[in-house]
C-alpha positions as CSV (number, residue, x, y, z in Angstrom):
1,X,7.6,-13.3,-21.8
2,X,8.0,-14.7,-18.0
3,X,5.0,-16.1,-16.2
4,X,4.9,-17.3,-12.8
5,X,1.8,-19.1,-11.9
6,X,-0.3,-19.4,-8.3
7,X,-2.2,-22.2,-8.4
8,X,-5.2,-21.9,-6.5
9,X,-5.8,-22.5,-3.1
10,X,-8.4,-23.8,-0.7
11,X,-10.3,-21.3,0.5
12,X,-9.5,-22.5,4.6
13,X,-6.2,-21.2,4.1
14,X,-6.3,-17.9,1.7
15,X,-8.6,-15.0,1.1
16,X,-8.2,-15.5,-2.5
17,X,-9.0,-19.3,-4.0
18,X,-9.2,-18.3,-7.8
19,X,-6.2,-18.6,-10.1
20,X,-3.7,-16.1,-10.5
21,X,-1.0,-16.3,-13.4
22,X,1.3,-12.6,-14.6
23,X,3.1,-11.7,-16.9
24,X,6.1,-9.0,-17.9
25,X,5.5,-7.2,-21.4
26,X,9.1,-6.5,-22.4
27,X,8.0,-2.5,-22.1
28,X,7.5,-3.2,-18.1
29,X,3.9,-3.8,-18.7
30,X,2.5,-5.9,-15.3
31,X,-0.7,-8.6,-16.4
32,X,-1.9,-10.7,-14.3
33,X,-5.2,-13.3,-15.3
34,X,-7.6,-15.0,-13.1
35,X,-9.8,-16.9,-14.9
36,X,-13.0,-17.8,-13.7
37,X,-15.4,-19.5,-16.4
38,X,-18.6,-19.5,-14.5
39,X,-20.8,-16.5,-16.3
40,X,-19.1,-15.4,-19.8
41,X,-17.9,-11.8,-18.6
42,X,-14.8,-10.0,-18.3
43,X,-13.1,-7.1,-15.8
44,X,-10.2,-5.1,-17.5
45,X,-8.7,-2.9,-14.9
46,X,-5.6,-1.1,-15.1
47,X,-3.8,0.4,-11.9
48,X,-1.7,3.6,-13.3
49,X,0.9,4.3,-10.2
50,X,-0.1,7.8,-9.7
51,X,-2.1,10.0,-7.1
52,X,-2.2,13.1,-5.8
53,X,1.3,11.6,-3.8
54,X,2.7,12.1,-6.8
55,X,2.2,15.4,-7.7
56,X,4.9,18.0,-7.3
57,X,4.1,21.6,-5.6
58,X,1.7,23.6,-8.4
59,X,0.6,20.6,-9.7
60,X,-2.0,19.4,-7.3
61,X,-5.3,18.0,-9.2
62,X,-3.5,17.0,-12.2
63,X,-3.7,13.0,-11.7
64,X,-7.7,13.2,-10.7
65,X,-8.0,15.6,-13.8
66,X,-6.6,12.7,-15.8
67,X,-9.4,10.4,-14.9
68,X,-11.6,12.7,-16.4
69,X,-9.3,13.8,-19.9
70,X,-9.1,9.9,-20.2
71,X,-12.6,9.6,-21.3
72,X,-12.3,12.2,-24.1
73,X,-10.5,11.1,-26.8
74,X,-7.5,9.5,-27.9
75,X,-5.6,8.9,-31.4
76,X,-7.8,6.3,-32.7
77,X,-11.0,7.2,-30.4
78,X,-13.0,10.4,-30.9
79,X,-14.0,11.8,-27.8
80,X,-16.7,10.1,-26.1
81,X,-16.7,7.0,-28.1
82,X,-14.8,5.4,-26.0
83,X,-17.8,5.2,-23.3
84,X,-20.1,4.5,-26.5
85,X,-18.5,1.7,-27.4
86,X,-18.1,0.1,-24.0
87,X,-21.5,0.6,-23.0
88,X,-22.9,-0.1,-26.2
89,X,-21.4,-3.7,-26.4
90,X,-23.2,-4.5,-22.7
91,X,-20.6,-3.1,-20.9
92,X,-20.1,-0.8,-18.0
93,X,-16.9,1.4,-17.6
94,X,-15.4,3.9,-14.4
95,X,-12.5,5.4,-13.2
96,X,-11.1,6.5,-9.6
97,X,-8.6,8.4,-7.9
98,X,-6.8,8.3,-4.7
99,X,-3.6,9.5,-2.9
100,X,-1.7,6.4,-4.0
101,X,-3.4,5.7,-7.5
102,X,-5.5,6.0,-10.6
103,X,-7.3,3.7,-11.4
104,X,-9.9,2.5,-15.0
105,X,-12.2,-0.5,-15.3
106,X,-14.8,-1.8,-17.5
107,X,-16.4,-5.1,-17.5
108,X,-18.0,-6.3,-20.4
109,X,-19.2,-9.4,-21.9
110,X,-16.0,-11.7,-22.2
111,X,-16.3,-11.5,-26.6
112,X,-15.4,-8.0,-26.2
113,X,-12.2,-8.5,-24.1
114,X,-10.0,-7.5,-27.1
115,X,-12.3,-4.1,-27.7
116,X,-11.8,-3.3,-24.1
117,X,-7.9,-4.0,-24.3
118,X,-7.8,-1.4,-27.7
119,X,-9.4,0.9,-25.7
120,X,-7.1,0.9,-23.0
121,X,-4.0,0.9,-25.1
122,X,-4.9,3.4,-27.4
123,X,-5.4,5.5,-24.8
124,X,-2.4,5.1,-22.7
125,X,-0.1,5.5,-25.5
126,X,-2.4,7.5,-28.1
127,X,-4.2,10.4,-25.7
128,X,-1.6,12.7,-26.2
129,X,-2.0,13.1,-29.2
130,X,-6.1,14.1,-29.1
131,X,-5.7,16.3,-26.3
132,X,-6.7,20.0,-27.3
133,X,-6.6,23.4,-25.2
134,X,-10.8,23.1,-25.6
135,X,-10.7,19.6,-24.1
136,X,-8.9,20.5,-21.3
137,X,-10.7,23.6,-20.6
138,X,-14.4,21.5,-21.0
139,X,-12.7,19.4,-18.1
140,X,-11.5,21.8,-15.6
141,X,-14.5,23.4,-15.5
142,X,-15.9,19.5,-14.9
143,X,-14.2,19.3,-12.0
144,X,-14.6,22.8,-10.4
145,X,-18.4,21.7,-10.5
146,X,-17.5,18.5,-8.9
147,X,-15.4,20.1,-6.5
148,X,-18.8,22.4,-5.6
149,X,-20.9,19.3,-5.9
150,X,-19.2,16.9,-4.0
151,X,-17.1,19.1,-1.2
152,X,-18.2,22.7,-1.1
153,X,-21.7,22.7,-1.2
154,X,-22.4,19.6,0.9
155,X,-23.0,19.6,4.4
156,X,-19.7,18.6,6.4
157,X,-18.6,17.8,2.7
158,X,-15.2,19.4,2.9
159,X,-14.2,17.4,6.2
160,X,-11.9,15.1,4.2
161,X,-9.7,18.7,2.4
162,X,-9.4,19.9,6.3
163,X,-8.6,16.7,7.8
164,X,-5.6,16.1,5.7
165,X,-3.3,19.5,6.4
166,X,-4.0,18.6,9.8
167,X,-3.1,15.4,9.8
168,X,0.0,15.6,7.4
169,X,3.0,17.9,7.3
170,X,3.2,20.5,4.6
171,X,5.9,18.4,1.9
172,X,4.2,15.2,2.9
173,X,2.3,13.2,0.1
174,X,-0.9,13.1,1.8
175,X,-0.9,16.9,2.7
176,X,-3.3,17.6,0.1
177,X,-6.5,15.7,-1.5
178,X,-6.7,14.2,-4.7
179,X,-9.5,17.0,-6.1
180,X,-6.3,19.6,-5.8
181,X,-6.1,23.2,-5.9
182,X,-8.1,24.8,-8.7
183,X,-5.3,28.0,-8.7
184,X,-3.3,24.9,-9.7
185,X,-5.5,23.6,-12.5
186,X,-6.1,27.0,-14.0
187,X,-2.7,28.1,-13.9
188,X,-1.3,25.2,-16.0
189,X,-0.7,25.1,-19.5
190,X,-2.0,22.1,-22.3
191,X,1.9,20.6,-22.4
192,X,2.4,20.8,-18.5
193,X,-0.5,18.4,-18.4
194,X,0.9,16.5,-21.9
195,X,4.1,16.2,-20.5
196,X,2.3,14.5,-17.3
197,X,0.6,12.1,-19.2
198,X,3.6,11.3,-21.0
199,X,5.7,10.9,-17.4
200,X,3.2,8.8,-16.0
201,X,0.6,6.8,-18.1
202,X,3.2,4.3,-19.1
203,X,3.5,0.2,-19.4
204,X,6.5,0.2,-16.6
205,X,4.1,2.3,-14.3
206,X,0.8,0.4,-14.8
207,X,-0.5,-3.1,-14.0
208,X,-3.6,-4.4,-16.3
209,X,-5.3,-7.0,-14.5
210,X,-8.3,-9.1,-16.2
211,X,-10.4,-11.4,-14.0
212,X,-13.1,-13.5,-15.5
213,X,-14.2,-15.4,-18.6
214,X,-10.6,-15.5,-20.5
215,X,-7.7,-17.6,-20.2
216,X,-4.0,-16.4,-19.4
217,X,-2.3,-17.3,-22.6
218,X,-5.4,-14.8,-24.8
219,X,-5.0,-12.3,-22.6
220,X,-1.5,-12.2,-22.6
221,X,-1.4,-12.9,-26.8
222,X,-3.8,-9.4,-26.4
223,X,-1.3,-7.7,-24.3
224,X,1.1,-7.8,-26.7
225,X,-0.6,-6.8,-29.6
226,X,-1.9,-3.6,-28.0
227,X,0.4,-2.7,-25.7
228,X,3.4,-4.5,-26.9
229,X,4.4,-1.1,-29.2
230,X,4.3,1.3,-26.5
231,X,7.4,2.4,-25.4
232,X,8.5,2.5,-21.8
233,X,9.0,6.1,-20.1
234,X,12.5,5.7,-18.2
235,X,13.3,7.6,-15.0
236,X,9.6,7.9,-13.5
237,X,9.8,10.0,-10.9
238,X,8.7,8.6,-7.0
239,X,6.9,9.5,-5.0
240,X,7.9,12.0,-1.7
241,X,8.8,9.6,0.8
242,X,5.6,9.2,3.7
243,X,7.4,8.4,6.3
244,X,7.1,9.5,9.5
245,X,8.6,9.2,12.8
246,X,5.4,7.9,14.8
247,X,2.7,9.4,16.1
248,X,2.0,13.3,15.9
249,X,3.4,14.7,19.7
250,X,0.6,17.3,20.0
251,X,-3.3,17.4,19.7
252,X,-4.5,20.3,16.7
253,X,-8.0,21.4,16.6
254,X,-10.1,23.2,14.1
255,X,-13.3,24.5,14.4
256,X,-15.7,25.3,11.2
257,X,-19.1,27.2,11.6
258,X,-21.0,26.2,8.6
259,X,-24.4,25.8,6.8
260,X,-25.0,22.5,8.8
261,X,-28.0,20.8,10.4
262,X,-26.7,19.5,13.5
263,X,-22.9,19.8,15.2
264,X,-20.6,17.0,14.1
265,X,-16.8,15.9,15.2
266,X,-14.2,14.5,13.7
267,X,-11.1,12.7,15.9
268,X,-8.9,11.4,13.5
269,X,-4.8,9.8,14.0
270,X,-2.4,8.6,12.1
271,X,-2.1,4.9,12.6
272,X,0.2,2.7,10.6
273,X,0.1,2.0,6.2
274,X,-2.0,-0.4,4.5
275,X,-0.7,-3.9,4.2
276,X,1.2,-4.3,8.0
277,X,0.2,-6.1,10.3
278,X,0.0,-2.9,12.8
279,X,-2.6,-1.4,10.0
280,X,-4.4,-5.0,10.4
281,X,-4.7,-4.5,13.8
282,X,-6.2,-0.9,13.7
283,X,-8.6,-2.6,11.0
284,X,-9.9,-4.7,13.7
285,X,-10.2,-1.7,15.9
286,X,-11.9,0.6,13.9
287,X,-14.5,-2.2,13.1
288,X,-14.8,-3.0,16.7
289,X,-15.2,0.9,17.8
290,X,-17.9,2.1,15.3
291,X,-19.1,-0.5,12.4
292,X,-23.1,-0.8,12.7
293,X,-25.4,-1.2,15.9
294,X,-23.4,-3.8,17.8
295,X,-20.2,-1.6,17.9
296,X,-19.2,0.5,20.9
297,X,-19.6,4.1,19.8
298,X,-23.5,2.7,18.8
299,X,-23.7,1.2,21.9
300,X,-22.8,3.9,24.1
301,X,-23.6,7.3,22.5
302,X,-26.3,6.3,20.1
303,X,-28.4,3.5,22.4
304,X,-26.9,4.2,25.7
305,X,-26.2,8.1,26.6
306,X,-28.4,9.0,23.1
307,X,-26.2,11.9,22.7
308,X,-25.2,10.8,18.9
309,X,-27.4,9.9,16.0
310,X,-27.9,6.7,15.5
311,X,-27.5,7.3,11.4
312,X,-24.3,9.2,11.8
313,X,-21.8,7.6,13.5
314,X,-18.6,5.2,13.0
315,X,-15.2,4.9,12.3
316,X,-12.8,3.8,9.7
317,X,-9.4,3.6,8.0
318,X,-8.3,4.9,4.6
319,X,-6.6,2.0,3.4
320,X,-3.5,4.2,2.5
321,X,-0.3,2.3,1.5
322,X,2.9,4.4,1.1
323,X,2.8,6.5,4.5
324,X,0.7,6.0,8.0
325,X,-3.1,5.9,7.1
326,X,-5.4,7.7,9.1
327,X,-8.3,6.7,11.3
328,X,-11.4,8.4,11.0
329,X,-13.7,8.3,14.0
330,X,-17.1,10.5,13.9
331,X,-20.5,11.3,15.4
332,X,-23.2,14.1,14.9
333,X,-24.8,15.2,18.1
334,X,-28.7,14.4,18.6
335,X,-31.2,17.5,19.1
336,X,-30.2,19.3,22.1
337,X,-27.2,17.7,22.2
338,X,-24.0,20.5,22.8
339,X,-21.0,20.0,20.7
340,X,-18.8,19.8,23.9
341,X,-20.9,17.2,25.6
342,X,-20.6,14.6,22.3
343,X,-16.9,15.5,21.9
344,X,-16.6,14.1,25.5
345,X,-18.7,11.3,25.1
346,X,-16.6,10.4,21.9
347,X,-13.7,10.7,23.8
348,X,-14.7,8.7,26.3
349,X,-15.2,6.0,23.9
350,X,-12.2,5.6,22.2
351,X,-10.2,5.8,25.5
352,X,-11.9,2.4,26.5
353,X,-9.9,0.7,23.7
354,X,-6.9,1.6,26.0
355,X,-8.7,0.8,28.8
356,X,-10.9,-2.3,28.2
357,X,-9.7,-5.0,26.6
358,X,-11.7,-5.6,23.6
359,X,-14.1,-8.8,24.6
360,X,-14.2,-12.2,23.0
361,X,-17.8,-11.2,21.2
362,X,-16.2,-7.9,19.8
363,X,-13.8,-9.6,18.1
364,X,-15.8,-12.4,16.7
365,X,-18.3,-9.8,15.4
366,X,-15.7,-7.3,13.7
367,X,-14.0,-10.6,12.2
368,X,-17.2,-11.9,10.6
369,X,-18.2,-8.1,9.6
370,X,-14.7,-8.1,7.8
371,X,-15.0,-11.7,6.2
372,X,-18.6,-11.0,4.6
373,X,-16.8,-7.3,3.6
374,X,-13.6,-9.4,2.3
375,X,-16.0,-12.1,0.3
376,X,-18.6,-9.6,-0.8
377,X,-15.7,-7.3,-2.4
378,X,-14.1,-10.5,-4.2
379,X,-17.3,-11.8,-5.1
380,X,-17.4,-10.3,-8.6
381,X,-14.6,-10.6,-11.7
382,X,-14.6,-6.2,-10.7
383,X,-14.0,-7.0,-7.4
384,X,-11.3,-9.1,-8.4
385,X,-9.7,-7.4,-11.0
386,X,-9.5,-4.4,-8.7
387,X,-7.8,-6.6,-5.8
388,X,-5.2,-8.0,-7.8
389,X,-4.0,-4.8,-9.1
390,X,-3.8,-3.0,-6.2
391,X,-1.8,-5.7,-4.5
392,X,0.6,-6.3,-7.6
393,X,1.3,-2.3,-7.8
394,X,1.6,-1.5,-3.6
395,X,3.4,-4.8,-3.1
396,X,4.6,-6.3,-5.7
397,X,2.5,-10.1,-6.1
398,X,-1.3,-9.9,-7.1
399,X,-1.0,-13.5,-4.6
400,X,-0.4,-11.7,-1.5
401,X,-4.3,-10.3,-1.7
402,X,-4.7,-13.8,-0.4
403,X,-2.8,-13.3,3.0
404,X,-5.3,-10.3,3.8
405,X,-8.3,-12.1,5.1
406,X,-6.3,-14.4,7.1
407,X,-4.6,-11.8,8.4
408,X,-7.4,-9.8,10.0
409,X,-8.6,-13.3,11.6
410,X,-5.3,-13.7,12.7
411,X,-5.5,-9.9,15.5
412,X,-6.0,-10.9,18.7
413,X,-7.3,-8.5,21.9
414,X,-3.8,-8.0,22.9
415,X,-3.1,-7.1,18.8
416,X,-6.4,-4.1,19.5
417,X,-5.3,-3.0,22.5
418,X,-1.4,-2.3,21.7
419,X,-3.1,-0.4,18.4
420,X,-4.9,1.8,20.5
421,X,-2.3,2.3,22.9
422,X,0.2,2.9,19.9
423,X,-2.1,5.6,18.2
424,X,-5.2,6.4,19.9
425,X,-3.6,8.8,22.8
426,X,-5.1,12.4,23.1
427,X,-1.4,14.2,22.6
428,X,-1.5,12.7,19.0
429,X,-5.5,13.6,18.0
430,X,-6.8,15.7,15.5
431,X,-10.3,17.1,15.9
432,X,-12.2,18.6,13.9
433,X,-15.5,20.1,14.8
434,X,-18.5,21.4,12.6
435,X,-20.9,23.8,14.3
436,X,-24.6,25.3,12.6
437,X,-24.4,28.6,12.0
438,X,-26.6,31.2,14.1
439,X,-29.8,31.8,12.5
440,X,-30.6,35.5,12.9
């Protein structure tokens, strides 16, 4: 086995002062360590590269279903023992699902490392096996209740589903959410979805990342002994390029009357991916234009015009890495407040960022907003763990998760206001408007 070592760093010059050492299994496996001795616990974490990007048309839902069939058995591990024995050895376990990923985690107290590295393996290579028309049945109904939970019968909780087909192409990855079609889910058979497993949950396409209370050479000794045997899948399909050729050329609108307390808007553009220094930039922004009481969407709609409510208003990126990630600006009207009133207030707002330079106190606050963000998510070995995966699977080096604090402190005014010139104009703006519906 390879290793390549980062030794650590002083903290003035990288967002990421721990040790780092990785890794190569002979089966592709990625495994990167950073050991950290102070409190005797562990973070396993493995970054499986596969999202909703990945699925293929009539397929959509399949890699969030996974997160769920992952907890319910595998060859050696009836089905929910695996969640038993985490949790009954002190430990806490979770999974999540995005366009660009899936990801599983448990910490536990650093003894257990090797329970919590069987766990994993038996179920990347072993799940197959278990999997049974009744467990996949039990699940799909899960996550049609999830999907009424969490999107349908929510209040403005299906604003992320529209958002998406406006903001992406039909054909692009990010046309679709993660939670899928459910015509999709129920029209697929038990070896569609074994013969997904089997294409994706592989060593070449993960990267297991422990942070914590271990040292390299155990972990990697561990690696080998339960990963070691399982075969790598050749020929893993990509993902559909994301590409595209700049900013969208004309403004779309939609407009959704719904079981809603107050009317709310979304303006939302695609800005650059995750990890450029463009996307840096339009970090800066975003924190700058609607992150807590000091920002200017607070300042001007919430305290000054008191058109918005104070509770209900920001903006944000999704930190989306293989195609231009979108930002998210929103705000809920007060009482009395009409929709096209706040939609012109918001407006209004975001054009300053073309308009007025961002000041020297913006841009201190939004840096130390995203340092205290940067060191709170870092803070913990899950933190950690999570970090380092996600930068060794989008780009290659678990070390370059040091480069990204710098990086934001790095964005000048000018950096803000060629962002917002680059992808905040009107022609390329998606908005999408919730109004309450009439009471009879």
């Amino acid at each position: 086995m390879g290793r390549v070592t980062s030794p650590t760093a002083p903290v003035t010059e990288t967002g990421y002062p721990w040790p780092i050492e990785t890794t190569r299994l002979a089966n592709g496996l990625r495994v990167v360590v950073s050991e950290d001795r102070t409190v005797p616990v562990v973070c396993v974490n493995l970054w499986y590269d596969v999202g909703s990007r990945h699925e293929p048309p009539g397929q959509t839902g399949f890699a969030h279903l996974f997160e769920h069939l992952m907890f319910e058995g595998s060859q050696h591990v009836r089905k929910t023992e695996h969640m038993r024995l985490v949790q009954g050895n002190g430990g806490s376990l979770n999974a999540t699902t995005n366009p660009d990923r899936t990801n599983y985690f448990e910490s536990m107290p650093s003894e257990h490392l090797e329970l919590a590295l069987w766990l994993e393996a038996d179920r990347m290579g072993g799940l197959v096996p278990a999997l049974t028309q009744e467990t996949l049945d039990n699940q799909r109904e899960v996550v049609k209740n999830e999907r009424r939970q969490r999107y349908d019968n929510v209040p403005y909780g299906d604003a992320w589903l529209r958002l998406l087909p406006l903001l992406y192409p039909e054909g692009h990855p990010y046309h679709h959410a993660t939670i899928g079609s459910m015509e999709d889910l129920n029209a697929a058979g038990l070896d569609t979805f074994k013969a997904f497993h089997q294409q994706y949950y592989a060593p070449n396409n993960c990267v297991l990342t422990v942070a914590g209370d271990a040292s390299p050479a155990e972990v990697f000794a561990l690696a080998e002994k339960y990963f070691g045997a399982i075969e790598e899948v050749p020929g893993i399909p990509t993902a559909p390029a994301g590409h595209l050729a700049g900013p969208a050329t004309e403004p779309v609108r939609e407009t959704v009357t719904a079981a809603v307390p107050a009317p709310r808007i979304y303006l939302s553009h695609r800005t650059y991916p995750f990890g450029t220094a463009g996307y840096d930039a339009v970090t800066v922004l975003a924190t700058v234009l609607g992150s807590g009481r000091g920002s200017r969407l607070y300042q001007r709609l919430a305290d000054g015009k008191r058109i918005a409510q104070p509770d209900y208003i920001g903006s944000y990126g999704v930190d989306l890495a293989h195609g231009p990630a979108p930002l998210i600006i929103t705000a809920t009207a007060k009482d009395g407040v009409d929709v096209e009133t706040l939609e012109d207030g918001l407006a209004e707002v975001v054009q300053s960022l073309i308009d007025e330079p961002v000041t020297g106190d913006e841009l201190d606050r939004a840096k130390a907003l995203l340092t205290t963000s940067w060191w709170r998510q870092v803070s913990t070995v899950g933190g950690r763990a999570d970090t380092l995966g996600r930068y060794t699977t989008q780009f290659g080096d678990p070390a370059t998760a040091g480069s990204r604090l710098p990086a934001w402190l790095a964005v000048t005014a000018d950096d803000v206001t060629e962002a917002a010139v680059r992808t905040l104009q009107k022609e390329s703006r998606v908005t999408l408007t919730y109004l309450p519906e009439t009471k009879a």
